[in-house]
N, CA, C and O of each residue as an XYZ file, in Angstrom:
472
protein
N      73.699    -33.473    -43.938
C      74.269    -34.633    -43.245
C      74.268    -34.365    -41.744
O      74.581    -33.337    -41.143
N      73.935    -35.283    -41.386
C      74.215    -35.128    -39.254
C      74.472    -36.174    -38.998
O      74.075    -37.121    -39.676
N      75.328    -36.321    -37.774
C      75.637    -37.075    -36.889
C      75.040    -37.472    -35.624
O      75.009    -36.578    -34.779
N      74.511    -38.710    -35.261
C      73.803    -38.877    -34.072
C      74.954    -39.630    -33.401
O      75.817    -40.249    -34.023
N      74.853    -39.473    -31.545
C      75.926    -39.777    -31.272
C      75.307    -40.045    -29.844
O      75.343    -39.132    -29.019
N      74.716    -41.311    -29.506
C      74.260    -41.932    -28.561
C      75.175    -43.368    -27.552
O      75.881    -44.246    -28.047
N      74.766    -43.133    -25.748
C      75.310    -44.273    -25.609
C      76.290    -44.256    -24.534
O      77.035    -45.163    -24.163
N      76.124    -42.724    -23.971
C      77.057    -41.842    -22.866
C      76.044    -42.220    -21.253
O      74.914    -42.651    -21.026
N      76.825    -41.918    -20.700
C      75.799    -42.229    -19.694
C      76.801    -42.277    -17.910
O      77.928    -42.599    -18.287
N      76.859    -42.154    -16.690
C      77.016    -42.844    -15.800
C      77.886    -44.213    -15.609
O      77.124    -45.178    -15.549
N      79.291    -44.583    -15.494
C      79.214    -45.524    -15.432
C      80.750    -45.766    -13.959
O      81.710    -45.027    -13.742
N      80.424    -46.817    -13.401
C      81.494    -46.788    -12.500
C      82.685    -47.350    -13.054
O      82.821    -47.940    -14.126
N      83.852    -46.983    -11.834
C      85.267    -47.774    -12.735
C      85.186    -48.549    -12.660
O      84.632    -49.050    -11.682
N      85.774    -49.364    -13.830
C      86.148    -51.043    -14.376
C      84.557    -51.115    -15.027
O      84.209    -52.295    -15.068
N      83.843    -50.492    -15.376
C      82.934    -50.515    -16.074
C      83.256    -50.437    -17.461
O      84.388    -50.133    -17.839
N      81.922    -50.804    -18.564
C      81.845    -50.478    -19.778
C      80.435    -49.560    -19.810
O      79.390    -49.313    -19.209
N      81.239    -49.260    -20.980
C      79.946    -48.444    -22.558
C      79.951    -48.830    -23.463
O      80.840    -49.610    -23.805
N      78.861    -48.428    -24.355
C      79.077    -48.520    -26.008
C      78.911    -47.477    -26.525
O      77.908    -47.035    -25.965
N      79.222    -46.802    -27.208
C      78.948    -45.213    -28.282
C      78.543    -45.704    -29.656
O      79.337    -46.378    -30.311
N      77.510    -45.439    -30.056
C      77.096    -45.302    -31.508
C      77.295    -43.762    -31.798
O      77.612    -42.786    -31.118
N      76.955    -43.996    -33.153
C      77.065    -42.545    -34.040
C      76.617    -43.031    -35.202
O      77.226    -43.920    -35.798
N      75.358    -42.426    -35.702
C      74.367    -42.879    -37.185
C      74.930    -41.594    -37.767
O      75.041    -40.577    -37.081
N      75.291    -41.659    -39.072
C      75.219    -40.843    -40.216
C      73.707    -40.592    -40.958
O      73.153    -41.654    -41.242
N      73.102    -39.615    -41.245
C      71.846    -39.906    -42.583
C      72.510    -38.382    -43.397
O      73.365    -37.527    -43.161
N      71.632    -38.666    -44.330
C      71.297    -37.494    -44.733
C      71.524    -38.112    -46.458
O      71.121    -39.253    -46.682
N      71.863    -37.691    -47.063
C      72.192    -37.462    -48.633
C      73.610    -37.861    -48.627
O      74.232    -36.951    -49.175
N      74.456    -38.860    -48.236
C      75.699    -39.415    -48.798
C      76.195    -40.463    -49.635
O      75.757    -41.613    -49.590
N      77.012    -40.116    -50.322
C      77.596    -40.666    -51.308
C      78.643    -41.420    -50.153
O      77.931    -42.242    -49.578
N      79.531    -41.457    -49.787
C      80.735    -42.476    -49.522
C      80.880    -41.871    -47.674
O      80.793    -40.794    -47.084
N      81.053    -42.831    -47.439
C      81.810    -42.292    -45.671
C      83.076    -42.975    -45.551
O      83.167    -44.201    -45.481
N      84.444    -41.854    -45.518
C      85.991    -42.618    -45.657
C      86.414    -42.610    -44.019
O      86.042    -43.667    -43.509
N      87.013    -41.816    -43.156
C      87.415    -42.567    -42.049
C      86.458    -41.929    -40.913
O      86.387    -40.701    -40.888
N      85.758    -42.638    -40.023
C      85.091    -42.481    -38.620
C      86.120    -42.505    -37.373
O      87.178    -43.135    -37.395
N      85.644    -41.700    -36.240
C      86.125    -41.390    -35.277
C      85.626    -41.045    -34.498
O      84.611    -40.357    -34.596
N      86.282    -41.480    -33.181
C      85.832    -40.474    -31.644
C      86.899    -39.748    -31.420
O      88.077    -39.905    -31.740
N      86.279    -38.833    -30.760
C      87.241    -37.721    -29.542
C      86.743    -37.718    -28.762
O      85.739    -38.412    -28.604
N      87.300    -36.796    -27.768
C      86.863    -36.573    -26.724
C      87.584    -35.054    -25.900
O      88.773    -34.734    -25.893
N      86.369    -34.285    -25.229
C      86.915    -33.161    -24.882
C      86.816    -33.861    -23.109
O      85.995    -34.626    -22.601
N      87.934    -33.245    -22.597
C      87.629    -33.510    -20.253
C      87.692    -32.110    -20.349
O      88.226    -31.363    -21.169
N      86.965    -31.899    -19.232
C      86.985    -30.368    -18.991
C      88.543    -29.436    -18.485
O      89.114    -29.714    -17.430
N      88.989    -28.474    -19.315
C      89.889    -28.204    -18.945
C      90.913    -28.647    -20.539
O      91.623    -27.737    -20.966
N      90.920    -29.434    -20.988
C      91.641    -29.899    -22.119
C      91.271    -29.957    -23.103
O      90.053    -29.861    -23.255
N      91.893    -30.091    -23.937
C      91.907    -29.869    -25.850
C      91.786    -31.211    -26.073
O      92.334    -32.135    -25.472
N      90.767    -31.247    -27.294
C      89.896    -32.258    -27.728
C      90.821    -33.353    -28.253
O      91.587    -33.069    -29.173
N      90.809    -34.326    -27.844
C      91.688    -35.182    -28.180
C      91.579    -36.592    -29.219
O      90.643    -37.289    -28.828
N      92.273    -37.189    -30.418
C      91.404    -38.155    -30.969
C      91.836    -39.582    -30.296
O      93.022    -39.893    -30.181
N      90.621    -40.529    -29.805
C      90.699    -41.453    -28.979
C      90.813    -42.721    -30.470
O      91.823    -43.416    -30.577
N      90.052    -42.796    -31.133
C      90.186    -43.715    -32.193
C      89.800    -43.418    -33.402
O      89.080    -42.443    -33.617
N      90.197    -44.162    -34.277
C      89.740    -43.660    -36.135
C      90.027    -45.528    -36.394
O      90.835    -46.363    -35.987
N      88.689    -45.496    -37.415
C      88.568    -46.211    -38.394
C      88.422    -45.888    -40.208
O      87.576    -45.187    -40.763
N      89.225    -46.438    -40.651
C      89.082    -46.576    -42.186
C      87.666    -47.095    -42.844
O      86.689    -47.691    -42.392
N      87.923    -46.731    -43.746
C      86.696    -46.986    -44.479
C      87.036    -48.812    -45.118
O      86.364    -49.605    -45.779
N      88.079    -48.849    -44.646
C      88.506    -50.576    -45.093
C      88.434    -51.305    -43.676
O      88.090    -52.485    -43.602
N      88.755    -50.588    -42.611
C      88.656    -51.021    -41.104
C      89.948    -51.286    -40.425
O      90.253    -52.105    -39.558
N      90.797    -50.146    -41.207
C      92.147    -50.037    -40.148
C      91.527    -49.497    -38.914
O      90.352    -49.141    -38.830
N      92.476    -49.460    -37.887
C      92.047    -48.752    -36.956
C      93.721    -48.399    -36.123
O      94.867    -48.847    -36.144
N      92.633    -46.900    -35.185
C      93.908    -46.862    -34.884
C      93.468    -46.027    -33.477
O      92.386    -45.441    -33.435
N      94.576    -46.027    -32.117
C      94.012    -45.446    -31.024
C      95.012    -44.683    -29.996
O      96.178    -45.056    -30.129
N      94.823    -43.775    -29.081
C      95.630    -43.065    -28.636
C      95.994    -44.029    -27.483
O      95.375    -44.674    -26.637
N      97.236    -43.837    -27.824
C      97.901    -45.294    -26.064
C      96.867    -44.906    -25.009
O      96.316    -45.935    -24.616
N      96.594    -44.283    -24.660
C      95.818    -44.095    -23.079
C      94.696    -45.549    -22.697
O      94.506    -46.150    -21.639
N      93.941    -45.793    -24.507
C      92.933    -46.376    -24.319
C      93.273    -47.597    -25.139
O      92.345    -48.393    -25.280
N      94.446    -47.904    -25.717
C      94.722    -49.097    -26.042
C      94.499    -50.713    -25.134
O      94.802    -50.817    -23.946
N      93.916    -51.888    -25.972
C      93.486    -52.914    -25.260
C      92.293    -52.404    -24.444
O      91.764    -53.367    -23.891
N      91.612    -51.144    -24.133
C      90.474    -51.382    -23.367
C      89.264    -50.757    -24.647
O      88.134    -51.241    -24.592
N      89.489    -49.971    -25.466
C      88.642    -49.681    -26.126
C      89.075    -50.022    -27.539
O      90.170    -50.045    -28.100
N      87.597    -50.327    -27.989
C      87.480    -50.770    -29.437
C      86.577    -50.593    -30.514
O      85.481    -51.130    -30.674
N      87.337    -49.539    -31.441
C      86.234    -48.703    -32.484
C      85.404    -49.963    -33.806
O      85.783    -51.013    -34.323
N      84.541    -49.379    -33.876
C      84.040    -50.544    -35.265
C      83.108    -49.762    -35.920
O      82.619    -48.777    -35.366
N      82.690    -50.235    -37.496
C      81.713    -49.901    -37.867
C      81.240    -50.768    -38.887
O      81.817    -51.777    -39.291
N      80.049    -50.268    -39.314
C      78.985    -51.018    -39.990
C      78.939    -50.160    -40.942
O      78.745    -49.057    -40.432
N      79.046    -50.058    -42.505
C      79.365    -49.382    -43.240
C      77.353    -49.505    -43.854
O      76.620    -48.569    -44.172
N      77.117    -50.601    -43.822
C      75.326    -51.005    -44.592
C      74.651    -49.685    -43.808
O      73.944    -48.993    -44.541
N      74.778    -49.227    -42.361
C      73.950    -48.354    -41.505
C      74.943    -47.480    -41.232
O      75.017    -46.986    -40.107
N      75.715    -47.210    -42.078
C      76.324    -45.352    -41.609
C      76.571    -45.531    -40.045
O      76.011    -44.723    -39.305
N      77.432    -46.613    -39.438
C      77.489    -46.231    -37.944
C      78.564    -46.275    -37.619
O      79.229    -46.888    -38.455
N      79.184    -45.901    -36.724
C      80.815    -46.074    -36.104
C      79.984    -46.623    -34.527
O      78.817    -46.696    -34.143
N      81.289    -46.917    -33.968
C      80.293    -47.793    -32.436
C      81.979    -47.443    -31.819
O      83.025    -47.567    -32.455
N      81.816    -47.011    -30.484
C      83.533    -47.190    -29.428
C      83.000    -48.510    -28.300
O      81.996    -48.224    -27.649
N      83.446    -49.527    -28.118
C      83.511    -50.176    -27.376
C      84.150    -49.778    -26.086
O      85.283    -50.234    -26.241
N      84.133    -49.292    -25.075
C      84.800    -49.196    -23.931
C      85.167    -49.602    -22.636
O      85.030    -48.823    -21.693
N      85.625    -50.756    -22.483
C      85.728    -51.299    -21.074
C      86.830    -50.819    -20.578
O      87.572    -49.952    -21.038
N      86.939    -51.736    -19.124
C      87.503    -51.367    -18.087
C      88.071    -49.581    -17.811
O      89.205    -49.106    -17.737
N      86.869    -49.028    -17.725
C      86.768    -47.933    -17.980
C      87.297    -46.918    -16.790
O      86.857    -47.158    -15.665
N      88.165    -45.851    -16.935
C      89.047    -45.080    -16.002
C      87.963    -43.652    -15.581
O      86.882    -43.332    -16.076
N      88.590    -43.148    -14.723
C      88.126    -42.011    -14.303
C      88.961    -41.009    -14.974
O      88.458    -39.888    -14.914
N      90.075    -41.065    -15.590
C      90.113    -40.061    -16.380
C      89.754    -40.519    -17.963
O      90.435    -40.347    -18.974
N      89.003    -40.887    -17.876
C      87.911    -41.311    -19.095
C      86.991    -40.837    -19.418
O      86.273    -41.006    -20.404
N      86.925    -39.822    -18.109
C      85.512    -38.744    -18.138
C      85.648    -37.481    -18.847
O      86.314    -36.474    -18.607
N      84.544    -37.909    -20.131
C      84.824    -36.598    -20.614
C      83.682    -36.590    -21.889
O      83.133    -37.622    -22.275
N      83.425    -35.227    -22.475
C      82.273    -35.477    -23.593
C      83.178    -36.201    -24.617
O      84.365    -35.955    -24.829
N      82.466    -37.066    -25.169
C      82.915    -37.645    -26.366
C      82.582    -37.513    -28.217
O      81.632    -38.237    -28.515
N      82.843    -37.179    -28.752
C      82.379    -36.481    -30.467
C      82.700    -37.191    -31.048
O      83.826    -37.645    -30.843
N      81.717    -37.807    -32.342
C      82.478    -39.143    -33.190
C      82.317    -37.847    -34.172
O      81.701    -36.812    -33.918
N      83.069    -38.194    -35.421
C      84.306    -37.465    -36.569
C      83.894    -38.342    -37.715
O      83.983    -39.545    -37.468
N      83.491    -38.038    -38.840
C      83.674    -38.803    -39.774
C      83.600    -37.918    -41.302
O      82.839    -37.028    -41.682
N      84.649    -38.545    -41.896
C      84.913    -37.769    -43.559
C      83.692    -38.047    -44.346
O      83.447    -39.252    -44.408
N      82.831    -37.257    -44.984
C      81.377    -37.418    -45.659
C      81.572    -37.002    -46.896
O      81.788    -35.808    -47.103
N      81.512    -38.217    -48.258
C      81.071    -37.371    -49.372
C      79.734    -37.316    -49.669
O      78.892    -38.177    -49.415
N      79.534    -35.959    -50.380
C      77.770    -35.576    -50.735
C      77.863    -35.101    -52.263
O      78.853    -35.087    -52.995
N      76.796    -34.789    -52.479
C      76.942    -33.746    -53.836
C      78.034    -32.596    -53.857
O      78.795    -32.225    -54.750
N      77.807    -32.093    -52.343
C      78.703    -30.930    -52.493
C      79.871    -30.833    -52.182
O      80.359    -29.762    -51.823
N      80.579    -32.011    -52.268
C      82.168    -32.594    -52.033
C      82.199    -32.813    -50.808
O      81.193    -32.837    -50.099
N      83.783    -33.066    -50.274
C      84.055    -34.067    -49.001
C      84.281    -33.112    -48.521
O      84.727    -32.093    -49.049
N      83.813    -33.432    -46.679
C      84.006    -32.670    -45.956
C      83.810    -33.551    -44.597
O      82.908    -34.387    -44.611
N      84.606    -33.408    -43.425
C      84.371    -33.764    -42.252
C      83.268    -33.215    -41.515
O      83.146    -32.000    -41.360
N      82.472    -34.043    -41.062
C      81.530    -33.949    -40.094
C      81.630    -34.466    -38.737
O      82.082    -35.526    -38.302
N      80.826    -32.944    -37.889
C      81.181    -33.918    -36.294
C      79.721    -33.894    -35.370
O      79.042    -32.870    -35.290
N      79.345    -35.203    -34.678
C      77.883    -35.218    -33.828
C      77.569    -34.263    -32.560
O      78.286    -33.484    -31.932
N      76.746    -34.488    -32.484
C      76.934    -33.333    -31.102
C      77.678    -33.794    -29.953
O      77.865    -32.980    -29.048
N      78.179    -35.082    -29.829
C      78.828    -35.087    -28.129
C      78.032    -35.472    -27.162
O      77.133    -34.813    -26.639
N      78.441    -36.783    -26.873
C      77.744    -37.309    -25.605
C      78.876    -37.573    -24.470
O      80.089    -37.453    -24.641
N      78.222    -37.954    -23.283
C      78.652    -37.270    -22.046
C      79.266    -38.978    -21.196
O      78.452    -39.866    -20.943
N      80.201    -39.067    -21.001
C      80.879    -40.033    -20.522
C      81.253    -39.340    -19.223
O      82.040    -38.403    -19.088
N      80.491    -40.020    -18.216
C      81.196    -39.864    -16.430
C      81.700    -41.241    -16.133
O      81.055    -42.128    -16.692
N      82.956    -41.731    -15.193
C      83.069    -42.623    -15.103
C      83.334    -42.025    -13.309
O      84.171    -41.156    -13.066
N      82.718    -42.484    -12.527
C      82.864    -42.483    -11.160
C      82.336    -43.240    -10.213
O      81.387    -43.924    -10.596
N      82.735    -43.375     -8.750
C      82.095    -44.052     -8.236
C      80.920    -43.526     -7.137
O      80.200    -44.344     -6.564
C-alpha cells in the first residue's frame, strides 16, 4: 500500500491550496483519512480526519478555513485550504487506516511542502 500526497507548493497569505493523497495498492477497506502537519521546530500535529462515513473533524487553528473530503470510488482524501496563514507553513502528511490481507494498519504519504509567504 502507498500513499501519494500531491498539491504543496508556494503560496502567498490569504491564499489557497488543495492537497490530494491517492491510496493504491491491494486494499480491502480505507476507515479514517487525515492530514498533519510537521513546521519546523514542532511535533507533528493532526490538522483534520475524516471517517470513512464523512465525519470530520479539525484542530481550531484551521477551523472555517480548511476543509478535508474524500472520494472513497478513488482512494483519495483532498485538504481544501484557504485563506491561508503563515504559520501554515509547514510539511504536510495525509494518515489513513488501511485494511489488506495482512490486517489493519495505518499508513502515512511522504509529505508535501506547504510555504505560505509573501
Amino acid at each position: 500500500v502507498q500513499l501519494q500526497a500531491s498539491g504543496g507548493g508556494l503560496v502567498q497569505p490569504g491564499g489557497s491550496l488543495r492537497l490530494s493523497c491517492a491510496a493504491s495498492g491491494n486494499i480491502f477497506s480505507i476507515y479514517t483519512m487525515g492530514w498533519y502537519r510537521q513546521a519546523p521546530g514542532k511535533q507533528r500535529e493532526l490538522v483534520a480526519g475524516i471517517s470513512s462515513g464523512g465525519s470530520t473533524t479539525y484542530t481550531d487553528s484551521v477551523k472555517g478555513r480548511f476543509t478535508i473530503s474524500r472520494d472513497n470510488a478513488k482512494n483519495t482524501v483532498y485538504l481544501q485550504m484557504n485563506s491561508l496563514k503563515s504559520e501554515d507553513t509547514a510539511v504536510y502528511y495525509c494518515n489513513a487506516d488501511i485494511s489488506t490481507r495482512s490486517g489493519t494498519r495505518d499508513y502515512w504519504g511522504q509529505g508535501t511542502l506547504v510555504t505560505v509567504s509573501s
